[in-house]
MARMIGU-49271 format. One record per residue: residue number from 1; residue in one letter; chain; y negated, x negated, z of N, C-alpha, C in turn. Coordinates in steps of 0.05 Angstrom, whole numbers, plus 32768, in hexadecimal, padded with zeros to 4 digits. Each point is the difference from the previous one (the first is absolute). Layout:
N
ATOM rofi bafi vomar   nv   nu   nw  cav  cau  caw   cv   cu   cw
ATOM  NUM    a     A    Y    X    Z    Y    X    Z    Y    X    Z
...
//
This chain:
160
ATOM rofi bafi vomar   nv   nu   nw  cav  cau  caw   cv   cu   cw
ATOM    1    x     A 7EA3 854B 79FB 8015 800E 800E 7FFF 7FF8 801D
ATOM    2    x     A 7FFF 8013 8013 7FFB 8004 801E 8025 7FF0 8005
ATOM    3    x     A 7FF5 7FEE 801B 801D 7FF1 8003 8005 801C 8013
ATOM    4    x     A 801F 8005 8006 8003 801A 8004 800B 7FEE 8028
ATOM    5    x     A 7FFA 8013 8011 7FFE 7FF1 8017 801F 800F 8009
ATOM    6    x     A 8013 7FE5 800F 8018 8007 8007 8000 8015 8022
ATOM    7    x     A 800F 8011 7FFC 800A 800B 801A 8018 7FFF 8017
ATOM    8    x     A 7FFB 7FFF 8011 800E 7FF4 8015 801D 8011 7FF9
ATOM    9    x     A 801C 7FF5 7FFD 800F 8015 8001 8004 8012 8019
ATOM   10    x     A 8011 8013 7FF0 7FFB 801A 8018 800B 7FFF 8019
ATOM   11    x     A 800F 7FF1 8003 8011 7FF0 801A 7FEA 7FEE 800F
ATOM   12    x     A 7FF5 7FF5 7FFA 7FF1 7FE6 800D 7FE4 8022 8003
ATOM   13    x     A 7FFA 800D 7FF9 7FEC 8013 8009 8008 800D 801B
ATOM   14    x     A 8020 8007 7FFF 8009 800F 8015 8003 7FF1 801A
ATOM   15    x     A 8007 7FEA 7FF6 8008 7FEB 801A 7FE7 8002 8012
ATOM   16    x     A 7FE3 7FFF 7FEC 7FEF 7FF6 8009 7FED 801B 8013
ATOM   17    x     A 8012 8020 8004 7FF9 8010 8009 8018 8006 8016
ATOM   18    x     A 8019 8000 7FF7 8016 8008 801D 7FFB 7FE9 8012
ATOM   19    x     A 8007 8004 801A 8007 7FF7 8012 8019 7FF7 800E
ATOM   20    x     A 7FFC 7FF0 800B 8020 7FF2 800C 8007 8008 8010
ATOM   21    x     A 7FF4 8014 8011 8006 800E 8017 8017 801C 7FF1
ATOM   22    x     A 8000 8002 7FE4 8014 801B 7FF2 8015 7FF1 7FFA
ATOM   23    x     A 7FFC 7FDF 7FFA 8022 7FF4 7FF9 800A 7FE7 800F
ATOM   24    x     A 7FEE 8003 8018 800E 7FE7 8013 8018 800E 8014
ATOM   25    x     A 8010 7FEC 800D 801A 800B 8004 7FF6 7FFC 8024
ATOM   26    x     A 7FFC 8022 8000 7FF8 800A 8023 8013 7FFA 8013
ATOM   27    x     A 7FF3 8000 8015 8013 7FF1 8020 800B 7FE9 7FFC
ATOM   28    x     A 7FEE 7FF3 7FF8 8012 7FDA 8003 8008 8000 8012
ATOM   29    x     A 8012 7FF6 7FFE 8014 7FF0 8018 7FEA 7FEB 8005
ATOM   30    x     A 7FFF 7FF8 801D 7FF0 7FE9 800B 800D 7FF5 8008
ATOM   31    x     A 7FFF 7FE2 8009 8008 7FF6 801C 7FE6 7FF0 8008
ATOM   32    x     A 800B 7FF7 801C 7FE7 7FEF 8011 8009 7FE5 8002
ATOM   33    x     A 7FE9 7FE7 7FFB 800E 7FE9 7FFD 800A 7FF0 801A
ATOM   34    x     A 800B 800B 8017 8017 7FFB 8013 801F 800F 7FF6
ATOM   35    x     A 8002 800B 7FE9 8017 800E 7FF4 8011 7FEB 8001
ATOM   36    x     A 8017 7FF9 8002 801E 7FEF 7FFB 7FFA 7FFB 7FDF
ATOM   37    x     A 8009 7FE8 8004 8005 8003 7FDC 801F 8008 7FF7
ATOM   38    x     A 800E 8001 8017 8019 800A 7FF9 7FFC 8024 8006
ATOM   39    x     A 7FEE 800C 800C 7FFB 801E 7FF9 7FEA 7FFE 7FF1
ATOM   40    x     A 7FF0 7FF1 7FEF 7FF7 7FFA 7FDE 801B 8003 7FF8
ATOM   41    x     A 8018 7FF7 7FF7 800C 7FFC 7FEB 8013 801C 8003
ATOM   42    x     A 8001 8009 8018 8016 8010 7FFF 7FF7 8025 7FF7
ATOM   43    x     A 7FD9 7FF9 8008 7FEF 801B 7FED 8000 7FF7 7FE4
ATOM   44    x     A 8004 7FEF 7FF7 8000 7FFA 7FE0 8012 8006 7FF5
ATOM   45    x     A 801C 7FFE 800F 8016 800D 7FF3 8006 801C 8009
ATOM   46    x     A 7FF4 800A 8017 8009 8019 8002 7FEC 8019 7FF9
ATOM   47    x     A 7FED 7FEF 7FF9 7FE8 8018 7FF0 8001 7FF5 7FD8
ATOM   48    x     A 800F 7FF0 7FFB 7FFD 7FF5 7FE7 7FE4 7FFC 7FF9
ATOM   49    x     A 7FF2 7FF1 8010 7FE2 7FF9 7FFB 7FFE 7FE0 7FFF
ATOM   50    x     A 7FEA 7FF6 7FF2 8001 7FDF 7FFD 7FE3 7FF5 800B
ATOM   51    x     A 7FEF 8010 800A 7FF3 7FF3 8014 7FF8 8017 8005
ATOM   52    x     A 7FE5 8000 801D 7FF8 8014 8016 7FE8 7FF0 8009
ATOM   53    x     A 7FF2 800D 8002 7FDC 7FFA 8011 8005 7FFE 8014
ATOM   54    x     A 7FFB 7FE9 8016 7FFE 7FF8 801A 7FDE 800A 8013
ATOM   55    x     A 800D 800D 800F 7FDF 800D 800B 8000 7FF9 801F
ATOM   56    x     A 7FE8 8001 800A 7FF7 7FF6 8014 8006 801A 8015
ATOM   57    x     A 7FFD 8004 801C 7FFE 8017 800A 7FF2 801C 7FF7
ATOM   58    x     A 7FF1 7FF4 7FFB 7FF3 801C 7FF5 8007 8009 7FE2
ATOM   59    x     A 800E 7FEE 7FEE 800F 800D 7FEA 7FEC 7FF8 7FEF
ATOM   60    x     A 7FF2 7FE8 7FF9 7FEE 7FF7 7FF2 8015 7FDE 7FF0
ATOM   61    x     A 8001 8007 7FE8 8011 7FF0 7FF6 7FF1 7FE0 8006
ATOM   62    x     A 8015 7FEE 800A 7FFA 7FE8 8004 800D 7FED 7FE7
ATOM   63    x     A 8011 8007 7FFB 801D 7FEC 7FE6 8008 801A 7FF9
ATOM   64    x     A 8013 7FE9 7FF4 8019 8016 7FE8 8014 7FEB 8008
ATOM   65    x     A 8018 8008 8002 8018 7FEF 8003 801B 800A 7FE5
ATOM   66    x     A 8002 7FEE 7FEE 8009 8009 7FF4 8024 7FEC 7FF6
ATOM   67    x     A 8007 8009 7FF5 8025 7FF7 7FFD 7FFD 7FDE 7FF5
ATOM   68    x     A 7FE7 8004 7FF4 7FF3 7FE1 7FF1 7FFF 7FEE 801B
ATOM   69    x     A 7FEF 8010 800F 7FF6 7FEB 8020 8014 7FFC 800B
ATOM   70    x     A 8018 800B 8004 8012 7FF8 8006 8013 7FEE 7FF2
ATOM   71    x     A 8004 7FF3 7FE7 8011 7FF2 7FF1 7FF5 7FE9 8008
ATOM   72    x     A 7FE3 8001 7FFA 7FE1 7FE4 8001 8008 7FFB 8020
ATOM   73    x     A 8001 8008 8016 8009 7FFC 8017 8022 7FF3 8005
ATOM   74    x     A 8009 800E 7FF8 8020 7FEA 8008 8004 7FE3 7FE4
ATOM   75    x     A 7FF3 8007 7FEC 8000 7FF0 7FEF 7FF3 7FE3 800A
ATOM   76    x     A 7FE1 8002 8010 7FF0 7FEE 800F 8008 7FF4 8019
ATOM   77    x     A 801A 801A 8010 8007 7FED 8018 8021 7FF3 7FFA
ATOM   78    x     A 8004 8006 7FE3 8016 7FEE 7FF3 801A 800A 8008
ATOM   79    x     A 7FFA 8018 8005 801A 8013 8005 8005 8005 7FE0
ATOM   80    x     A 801D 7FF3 7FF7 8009 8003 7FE5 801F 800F 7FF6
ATOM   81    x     A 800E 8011 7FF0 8014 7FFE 7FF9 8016 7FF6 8013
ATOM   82    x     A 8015 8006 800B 801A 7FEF 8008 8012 800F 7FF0
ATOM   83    x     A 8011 7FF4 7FF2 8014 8000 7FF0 8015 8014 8015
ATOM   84    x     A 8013 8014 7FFC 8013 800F 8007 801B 7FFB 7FFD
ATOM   85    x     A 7FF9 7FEC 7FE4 8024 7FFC 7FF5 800B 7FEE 8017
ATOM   86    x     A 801F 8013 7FFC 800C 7FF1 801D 8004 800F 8012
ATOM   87    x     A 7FE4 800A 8005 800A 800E 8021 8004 8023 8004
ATOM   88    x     A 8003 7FFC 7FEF 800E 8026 7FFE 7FEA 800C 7FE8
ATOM   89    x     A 7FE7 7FFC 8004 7FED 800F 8001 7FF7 7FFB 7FE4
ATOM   90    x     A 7FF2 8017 7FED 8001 7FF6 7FE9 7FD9 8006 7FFA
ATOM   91    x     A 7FF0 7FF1 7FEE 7FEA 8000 7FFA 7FF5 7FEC 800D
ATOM   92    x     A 7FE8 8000 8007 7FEB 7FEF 8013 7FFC 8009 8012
ATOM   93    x     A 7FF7 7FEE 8021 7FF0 8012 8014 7FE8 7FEE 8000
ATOM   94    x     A 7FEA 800D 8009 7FE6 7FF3 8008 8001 8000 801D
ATOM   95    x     A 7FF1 7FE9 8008 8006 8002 8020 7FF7 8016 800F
ATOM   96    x     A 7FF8 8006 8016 7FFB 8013 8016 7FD7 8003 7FFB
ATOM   97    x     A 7FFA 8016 7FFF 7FE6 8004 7FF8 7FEE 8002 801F
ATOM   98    x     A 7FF7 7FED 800B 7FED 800F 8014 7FE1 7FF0 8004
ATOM   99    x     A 7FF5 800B 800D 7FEA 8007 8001 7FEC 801A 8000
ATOM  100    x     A 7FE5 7FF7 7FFF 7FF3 8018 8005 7FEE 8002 7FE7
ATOM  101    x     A 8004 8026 7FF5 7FEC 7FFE 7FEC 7FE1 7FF1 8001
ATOM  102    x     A 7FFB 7FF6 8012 7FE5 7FF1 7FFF 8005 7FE6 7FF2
ATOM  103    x     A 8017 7FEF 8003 8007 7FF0 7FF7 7FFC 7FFD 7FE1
ATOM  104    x     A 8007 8016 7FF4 7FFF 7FFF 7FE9 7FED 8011 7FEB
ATOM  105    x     A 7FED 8018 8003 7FFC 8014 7FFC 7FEB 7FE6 7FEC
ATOM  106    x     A 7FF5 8016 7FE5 7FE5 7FF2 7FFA 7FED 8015 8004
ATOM  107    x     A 7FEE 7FF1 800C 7FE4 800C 8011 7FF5 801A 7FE5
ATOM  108    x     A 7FF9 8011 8008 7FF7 8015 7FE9 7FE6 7FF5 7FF4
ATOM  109    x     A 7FFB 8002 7FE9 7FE1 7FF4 7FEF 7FF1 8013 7FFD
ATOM  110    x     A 800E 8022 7FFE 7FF7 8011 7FFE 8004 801A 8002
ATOM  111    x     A 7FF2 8017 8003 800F 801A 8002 7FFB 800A 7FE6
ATOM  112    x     A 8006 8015 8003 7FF5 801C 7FED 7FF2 8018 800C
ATOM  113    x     A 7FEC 8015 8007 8000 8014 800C 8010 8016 7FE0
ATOM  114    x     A 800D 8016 8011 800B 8013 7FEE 7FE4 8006 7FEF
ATOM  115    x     A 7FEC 8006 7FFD 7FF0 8002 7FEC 7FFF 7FF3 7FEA
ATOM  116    x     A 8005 7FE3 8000 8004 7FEE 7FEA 8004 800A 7FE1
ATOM  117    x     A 7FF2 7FF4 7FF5 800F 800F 7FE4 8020 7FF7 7FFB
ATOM  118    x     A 800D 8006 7FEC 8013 7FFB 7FF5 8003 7FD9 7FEF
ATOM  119    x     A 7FE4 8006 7FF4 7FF0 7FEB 7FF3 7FF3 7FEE 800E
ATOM  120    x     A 7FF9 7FFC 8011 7FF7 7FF0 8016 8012 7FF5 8011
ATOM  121    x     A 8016 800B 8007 801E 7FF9 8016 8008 7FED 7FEF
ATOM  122    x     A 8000 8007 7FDD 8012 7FF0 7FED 7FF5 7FE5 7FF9
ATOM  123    x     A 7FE6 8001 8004 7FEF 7FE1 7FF3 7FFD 7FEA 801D
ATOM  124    x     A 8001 8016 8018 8003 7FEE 801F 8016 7FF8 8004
ATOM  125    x     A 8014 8000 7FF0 8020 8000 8005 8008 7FE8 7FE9
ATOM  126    x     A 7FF8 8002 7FEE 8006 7FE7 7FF2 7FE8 7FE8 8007
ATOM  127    x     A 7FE6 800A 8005 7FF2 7FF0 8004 800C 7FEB 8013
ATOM  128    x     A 8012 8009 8011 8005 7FE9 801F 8018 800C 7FF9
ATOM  129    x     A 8015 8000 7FE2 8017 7FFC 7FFB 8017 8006 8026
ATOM  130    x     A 7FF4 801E 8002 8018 8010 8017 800F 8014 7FF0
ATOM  131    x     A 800D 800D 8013 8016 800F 7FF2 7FFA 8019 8008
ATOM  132    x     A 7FFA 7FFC 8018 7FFD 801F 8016 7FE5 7FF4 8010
ATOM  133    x     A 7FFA 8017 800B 7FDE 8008 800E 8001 8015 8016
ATOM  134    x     A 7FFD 7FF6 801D 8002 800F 8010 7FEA 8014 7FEE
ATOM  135    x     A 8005 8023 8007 7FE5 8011 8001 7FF1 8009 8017
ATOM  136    x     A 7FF8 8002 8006 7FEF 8009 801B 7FEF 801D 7FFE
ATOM  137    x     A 7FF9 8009 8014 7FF3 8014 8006 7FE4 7FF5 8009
ATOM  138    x     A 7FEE 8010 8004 7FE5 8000 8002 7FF6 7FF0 8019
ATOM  139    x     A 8019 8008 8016 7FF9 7FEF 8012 800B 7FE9 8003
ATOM  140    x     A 800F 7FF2 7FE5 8012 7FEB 7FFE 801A 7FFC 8013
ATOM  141    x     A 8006 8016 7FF8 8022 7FFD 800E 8014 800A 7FEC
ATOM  142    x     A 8010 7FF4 7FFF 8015 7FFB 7FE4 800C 801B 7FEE
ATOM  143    x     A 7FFC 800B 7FF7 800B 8019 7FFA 8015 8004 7FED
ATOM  144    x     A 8006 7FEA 7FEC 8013 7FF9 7FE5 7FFA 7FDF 7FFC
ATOM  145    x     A 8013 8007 7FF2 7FFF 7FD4 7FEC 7FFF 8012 7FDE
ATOM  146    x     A 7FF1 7FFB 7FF3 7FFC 7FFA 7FE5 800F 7FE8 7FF5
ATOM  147    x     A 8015 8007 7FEA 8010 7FE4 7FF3 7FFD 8000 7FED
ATOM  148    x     A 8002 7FF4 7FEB 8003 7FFC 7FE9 800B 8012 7FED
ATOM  149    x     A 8017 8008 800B 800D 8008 7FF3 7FF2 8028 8003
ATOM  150    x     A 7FFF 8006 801A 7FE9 8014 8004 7FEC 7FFD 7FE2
ATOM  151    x     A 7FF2 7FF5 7FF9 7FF1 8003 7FED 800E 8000 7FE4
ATOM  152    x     A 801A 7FF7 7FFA 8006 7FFD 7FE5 800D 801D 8000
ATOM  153    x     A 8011 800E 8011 800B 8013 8007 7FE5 8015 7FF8
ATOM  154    x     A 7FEC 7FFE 8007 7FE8 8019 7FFB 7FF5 7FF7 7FE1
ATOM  155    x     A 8006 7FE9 7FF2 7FF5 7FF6 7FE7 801C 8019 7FEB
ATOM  156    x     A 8018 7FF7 800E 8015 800C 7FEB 8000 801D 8002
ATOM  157    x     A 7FEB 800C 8010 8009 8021 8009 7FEB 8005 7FE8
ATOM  158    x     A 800E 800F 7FEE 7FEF 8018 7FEB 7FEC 7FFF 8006
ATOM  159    x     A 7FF0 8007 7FE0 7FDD 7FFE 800D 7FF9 8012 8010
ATOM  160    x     A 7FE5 8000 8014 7FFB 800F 800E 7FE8 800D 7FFD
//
């Protein structure tokens, strides 16, 4: 009896033909790493985004600055919690955020060009355990961020 040879399921076939350029999320927001980190925090809450690709003049991703780089930053210069009870004010404040996104950004390890497979974005992404992936264009200037969640979002959409 012929051992019967397994097939790739039909998801891991498709991944391995779409592209990320059909389900990455177009016009990243950028910033440049002379940005405030207090205009970092105040595009995070007013775009509801949790990090952004840091690009050089010409729009070639240098970092990613993300809501993480910022906790790891006041956490390290021992800016902590002050207690409220008492003085009117109720919850926690964290102290005053400044600096410059350079300060904190982590340097990019890698891009994506929009051609990428679906299946290839996914194994470079856990491989170096990121969340999001600047994408770039041909002439490497930023065009989308690819996230995580971008890919599980195209795993749950009906077969295709």
């Amino acid at each position: 009896m012929a051992k019967k040879k397994l097939q790739p399921a039909p998801q891991v076939l498709a991944a391995n033909r779409a592209r990320i350029g059909e389900i990455m999320t177009r016009g990243a927001i950028t910033v440049r790493a002379d940005t405030s980190l207090e205009q970092l925090v105040g595009l995070f809450l007013e775009q509801g985004i949790s990090r952004v690709p840091v690009v050089d003049d010409d729009g070639r991703a240098i970092g990613i600055a993300s809501k993480t780089d910022l906790v790891v930053d006041q956490y390290e210069r021992g800016d902590t919690e002050i207690s409220q009870t008492g003085a009117g004010g109720r919850g926690r404040h964290v102290h005053e955020v400044s600096g410059l996104v350079r300060d904190i950004m982590t340097p990019v390890a890698f891009t994506l060009g929009d051609t990428t497979t679906i299946g290839e974005a996914a194994r470079r992404m856990l491989a170096d355990n990121v969340h999001a992936v600047p994408v770039t264009s041909g002439d490497g200037r930023v065009i989308g961020v690819l996230s995580a969640t971008d890919i599980v979002a195209w795993v749950a959409t009906p077969a295709r």
